[in-house]
C-alpha positions as CSV (number, residue, x, y, z in Angstrom):
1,X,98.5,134.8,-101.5
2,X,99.1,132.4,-104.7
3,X,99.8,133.3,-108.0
4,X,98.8,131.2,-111.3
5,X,98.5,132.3,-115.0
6,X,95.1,132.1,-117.2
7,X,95.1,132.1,-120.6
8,X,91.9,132.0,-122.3
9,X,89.3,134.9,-121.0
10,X,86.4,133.8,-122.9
11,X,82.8,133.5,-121.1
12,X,84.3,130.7,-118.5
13,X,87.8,132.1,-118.3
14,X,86.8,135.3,-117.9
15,X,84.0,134.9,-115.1
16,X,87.1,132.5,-113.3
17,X,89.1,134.9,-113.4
18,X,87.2,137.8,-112.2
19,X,85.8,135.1,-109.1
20,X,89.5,134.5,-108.1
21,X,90.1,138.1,-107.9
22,X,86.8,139.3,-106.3
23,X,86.8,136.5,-103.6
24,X,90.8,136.3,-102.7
25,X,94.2,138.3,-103.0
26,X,95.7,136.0,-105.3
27,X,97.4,137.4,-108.3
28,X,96.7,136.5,-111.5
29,X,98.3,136.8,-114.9
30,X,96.2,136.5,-117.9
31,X,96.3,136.3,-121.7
32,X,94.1,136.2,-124.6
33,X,94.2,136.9,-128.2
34,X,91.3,139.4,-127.6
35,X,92.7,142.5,-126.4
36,X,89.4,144.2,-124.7
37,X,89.2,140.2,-123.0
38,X,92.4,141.1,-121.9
39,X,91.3,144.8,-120.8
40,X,88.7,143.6,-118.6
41,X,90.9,141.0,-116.9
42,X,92.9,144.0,-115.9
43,X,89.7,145.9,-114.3
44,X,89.2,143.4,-111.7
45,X,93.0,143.4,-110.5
46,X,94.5,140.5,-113.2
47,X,97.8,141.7,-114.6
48,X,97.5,141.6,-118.4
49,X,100.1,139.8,-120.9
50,X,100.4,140.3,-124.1
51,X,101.8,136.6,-124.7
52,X,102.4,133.3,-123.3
53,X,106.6,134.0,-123.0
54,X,105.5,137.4,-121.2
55,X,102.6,135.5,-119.3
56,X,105.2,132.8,-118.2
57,X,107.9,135.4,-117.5
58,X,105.5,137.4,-114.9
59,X,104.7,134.4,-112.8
60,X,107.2,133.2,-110.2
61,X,108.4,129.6,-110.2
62,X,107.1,127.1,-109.8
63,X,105.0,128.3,-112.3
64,X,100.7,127.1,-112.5
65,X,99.3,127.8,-115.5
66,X,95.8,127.2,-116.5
67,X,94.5,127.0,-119.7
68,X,90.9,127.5,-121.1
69,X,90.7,127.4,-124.7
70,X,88.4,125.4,-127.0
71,X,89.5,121.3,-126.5
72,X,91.4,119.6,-129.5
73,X,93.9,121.7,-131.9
74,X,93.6,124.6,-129.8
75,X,94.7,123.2,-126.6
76,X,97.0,121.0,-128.0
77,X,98.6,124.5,-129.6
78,X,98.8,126.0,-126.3
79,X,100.3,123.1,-124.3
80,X,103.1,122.9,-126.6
81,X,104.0,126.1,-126.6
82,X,103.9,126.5,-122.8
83,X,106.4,122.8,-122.8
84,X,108.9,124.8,-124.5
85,X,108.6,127.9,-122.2
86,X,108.1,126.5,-118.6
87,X,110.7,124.3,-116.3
88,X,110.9,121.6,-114.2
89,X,108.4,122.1,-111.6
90,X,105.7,123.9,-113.2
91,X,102.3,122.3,-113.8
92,X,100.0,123.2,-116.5
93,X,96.0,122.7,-115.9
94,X,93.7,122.3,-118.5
95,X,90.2,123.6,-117.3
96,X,88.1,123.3,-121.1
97,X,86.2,119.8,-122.0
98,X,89.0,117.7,-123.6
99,X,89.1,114.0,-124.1
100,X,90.4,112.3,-120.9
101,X,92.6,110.0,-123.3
102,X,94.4,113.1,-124.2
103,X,95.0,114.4,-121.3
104,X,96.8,111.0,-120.2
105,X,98.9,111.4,-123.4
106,X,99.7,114.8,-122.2
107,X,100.6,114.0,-118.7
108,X,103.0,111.3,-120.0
109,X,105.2,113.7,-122.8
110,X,104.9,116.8,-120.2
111,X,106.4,114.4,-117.2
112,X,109.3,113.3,-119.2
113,X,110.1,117.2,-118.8
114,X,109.0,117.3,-114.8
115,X,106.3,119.2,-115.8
116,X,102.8,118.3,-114.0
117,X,99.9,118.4,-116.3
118,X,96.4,118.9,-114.0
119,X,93.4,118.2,-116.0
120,X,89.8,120.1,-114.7
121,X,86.3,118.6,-115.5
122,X,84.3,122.3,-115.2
123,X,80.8,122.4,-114.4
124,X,78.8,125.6,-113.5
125,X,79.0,127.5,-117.1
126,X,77.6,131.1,-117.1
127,X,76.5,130.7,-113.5
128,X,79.8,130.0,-112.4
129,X,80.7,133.5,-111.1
130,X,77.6,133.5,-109.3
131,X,77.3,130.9,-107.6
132,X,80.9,128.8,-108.0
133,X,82.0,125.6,-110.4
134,X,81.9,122.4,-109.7
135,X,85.4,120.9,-110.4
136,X,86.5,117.3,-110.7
137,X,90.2,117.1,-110.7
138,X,92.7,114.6,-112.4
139,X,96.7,115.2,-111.9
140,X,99.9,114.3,-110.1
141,X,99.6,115.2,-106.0
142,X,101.8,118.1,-105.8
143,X,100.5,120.0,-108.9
144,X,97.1,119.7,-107.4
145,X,98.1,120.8,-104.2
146,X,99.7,124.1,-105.6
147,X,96.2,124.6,-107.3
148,X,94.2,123.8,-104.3
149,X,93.7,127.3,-103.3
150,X,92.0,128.9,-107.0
151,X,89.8,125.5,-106.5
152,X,88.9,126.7,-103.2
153,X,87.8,129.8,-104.5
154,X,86.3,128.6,-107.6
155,X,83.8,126.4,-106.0
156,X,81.0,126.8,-104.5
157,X,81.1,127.2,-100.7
158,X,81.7,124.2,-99.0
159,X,79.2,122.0,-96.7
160,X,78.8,119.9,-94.5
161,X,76.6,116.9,-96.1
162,X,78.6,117.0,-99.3
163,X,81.8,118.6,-98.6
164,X,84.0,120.7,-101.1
165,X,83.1,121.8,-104.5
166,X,85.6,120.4,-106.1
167,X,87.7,116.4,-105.6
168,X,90.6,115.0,-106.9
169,X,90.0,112.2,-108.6
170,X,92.8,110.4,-109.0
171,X,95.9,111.1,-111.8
172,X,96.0,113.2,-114.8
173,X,93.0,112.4,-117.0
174,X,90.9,111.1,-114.6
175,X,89.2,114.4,-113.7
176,X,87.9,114.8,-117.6
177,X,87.0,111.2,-117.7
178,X,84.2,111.9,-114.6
179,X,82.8,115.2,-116.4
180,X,82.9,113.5,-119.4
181,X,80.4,110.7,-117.4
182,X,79.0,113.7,-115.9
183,X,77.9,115.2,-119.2
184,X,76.5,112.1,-120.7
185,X,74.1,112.0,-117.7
186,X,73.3,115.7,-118.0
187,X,72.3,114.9,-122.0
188,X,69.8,112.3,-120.3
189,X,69.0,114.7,-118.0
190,X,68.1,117.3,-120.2
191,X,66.1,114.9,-122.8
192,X,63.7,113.9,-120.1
193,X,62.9,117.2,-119.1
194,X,62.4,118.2,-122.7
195,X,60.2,115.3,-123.5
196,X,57.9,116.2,-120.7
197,X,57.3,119.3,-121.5
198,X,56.9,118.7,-125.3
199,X,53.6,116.5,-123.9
200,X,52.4,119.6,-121.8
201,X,52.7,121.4,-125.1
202,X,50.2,118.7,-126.5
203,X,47.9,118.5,-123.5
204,X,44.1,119.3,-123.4
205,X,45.1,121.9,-120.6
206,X,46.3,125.6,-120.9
207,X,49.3,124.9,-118.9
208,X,51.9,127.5,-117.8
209,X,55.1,125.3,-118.2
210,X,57.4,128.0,-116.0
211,X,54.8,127.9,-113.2
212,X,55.4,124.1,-113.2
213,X,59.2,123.9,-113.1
214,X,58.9,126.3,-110.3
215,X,56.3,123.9,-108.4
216,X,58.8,120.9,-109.1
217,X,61.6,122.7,-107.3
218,X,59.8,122.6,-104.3
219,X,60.4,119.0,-102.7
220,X,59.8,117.0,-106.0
221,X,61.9,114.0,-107.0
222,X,62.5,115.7,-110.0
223,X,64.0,118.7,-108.6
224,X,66.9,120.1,-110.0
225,X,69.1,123.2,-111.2
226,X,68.1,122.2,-114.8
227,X,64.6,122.3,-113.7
228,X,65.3,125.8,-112.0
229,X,66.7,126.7,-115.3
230,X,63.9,125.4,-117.3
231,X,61.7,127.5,-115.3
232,X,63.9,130.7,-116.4
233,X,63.9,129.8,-119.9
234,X,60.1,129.7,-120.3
235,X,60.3,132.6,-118.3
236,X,62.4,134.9,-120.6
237,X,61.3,132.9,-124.0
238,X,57.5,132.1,-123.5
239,X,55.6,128.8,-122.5
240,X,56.0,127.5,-126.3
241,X,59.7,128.9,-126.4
242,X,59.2,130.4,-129.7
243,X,62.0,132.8,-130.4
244,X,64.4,129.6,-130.2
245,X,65.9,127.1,-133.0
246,X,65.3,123.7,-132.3
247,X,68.9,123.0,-133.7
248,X,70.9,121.2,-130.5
249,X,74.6,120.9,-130.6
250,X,76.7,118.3,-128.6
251,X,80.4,119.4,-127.2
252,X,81.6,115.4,-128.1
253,X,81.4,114.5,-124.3
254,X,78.0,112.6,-124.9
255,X,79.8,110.7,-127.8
256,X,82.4,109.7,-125.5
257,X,80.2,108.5,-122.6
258,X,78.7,106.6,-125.0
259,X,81.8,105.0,-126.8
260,X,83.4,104.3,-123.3
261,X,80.5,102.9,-122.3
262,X,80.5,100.6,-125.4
263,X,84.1,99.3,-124.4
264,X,83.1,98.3,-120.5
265,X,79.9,96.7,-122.5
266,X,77.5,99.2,-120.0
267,X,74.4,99.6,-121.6
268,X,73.4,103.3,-121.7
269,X,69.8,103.5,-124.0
270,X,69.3,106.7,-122.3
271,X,72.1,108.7,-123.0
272,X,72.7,107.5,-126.5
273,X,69.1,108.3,-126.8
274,X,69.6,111.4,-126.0
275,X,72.4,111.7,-127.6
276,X,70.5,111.0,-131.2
277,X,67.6,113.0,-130.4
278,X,70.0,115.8,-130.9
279,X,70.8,114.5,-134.2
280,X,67.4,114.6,-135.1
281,X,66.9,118.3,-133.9
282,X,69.4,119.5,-136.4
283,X,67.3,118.2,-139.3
284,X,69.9,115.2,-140.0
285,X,67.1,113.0,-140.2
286,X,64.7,114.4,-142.8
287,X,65.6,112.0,-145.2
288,X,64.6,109.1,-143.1
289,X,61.7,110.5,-142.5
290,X,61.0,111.1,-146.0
291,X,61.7,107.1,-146.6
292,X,59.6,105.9,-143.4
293,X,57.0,108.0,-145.0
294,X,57.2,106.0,-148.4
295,X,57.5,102.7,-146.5
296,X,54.3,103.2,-144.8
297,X,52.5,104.1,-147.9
298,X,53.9,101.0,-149.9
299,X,52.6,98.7,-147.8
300,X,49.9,99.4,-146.2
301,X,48.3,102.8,-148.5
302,X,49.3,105.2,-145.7
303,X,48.9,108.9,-147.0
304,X,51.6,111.0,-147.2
305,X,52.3,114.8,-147.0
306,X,54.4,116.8,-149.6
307,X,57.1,118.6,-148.9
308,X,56.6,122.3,-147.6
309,X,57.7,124.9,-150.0
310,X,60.6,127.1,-149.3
């Protein structure tokens, strides 16, 4: 049995947290500013704490404690708090989606205190708890070692043409720096697939767009768990998806790909095409729109359309 801390019980957090204590003995301590987070932690065996100094003073040395909080201020927060509260020894891992660049900064200020910072590229989202995340691993040996048993239950079951669910990568930063690769491929990914069924929604044909993702899954080149999930989403939302905004975020992964990418001069018209398509779906273009419309009617009489009302 190994122990480790959580902090963070969110949608991932949580469903970690209740896979490590459905699938092994290990204990885990966990904490989050939500108290009924915290309550439901506690129903599936998790010991509850109602801070990080009680969190860190209910684990035995040396201490592992994993964080997964929202990247940037908020993990920044919680990493130096937990600096001033662990020893030599103790490792903190940072599962959420922050900037591999950061994570090397961290690794550096946390080893001058023999602390081991661990950082964990996440893939698997909702589904995790179902069906087991897919973790790419950046830190110092030892650290990852001590960790090596939640990643085993984490991921998904190992086999033999692929091996584990999870890899260390190579040192701290490294492990965000391949999802951050990993998510600029899934934004290209995702486009294509959008793109093709936007033209099925223009065809001359009646076409049943979750009977086709379905069809795709069996032995197609395009087969893929994002096709699987395309097929449930025009299951549950209809062929033309019409309950759903059209308004796309980005987590700032995409952006990265793209700006790395721009440093190793590696063209990527994919990704950053997918990237801006996104831009486009939250209205942030109207306005070019509204001057490529002008254009076209300067020069060569084009007609244009007013603006809708409202």
């Amino acid at each position: 049995m190994a122990q480790i801390g959580f902090i963070g019980l969110g949608k991932m957090g949580g469903n970690m947290v209740a896979r490590i204590r459905r699938d092994s003995d290990h204990e885990v301590v966990a904490f989050d500013f939500n108290d009924e987070a915290v309550a439901k932690a506690m129903e599936t065996g998790a010991h509850g704490a109602s801070g990080l100094e009680e969190l860190v003073a209910k684990l035995d040395a040396p201490r592992t404690v994993w964080i997964m909080v929202p990247a940037g201020e908020a993990t920044q927060a919680t990493v130096d708090q937990l600096a001033e509260l662990l020893e030599p020894g103790d490792a903190i891992v940072d599962g959420g989606n922050s900037k591999w660049t950061d994570d090397r900064d961290r690794s550096e200020v946390l080893a001058a205190k023999d602390i081991g910072y661990v950082d964990v590229g996440t893939s698997g989202g909702v589904w995790g708890l179902e069906v087991g995340y897919c973790m790419m691993v950046g830190g110092p040996d030892d650290a990852v070692g001590r960790l090596a048993p939640f990643l085993d239950v984490l991921a998904p079951p190992r086999t033999e043409a692929h091996g584990p669910g999870w890899g260390h990568m190579g040192p701290s930063g490294s492990g965000h720096y391949v999802k951050m690769i990993h998510n600029g491929i899934e934004y290209g990914m995702m486009q294509a697939y959008a793109e093709g069924f936007d033209i099925f929604d223009k065809s001359p044909y009646e076409l049943d767009n979750a009977k086709i993702a379905h069809l795709w899954m069996q032995g197609s080149v395009i087969r893929s768990w994002l096709c699987e999930l395309a097929a449930l989403a025009f299951e549950q939302h209809g062929n033309d998806l019409g309950d759903l905004s059209a308004f796309t975020a980005d987590s700032g992964e995409g952006r990265w790909t793209i700006e790395e990418a721009n440093r190793s001069d590696v063209p990527t018209p994919v990704i950053t095409g997918a990237l801006l398509a996104r831009f486009y779906s939250r209205g942030n273009a109207d306005y070019t729109g509204r001057v490529l419309s002008a254009l076209r009617e300067q020069f060569g009489g084009h007609a244009t359309q007013p603006q809708a009302d409202g």
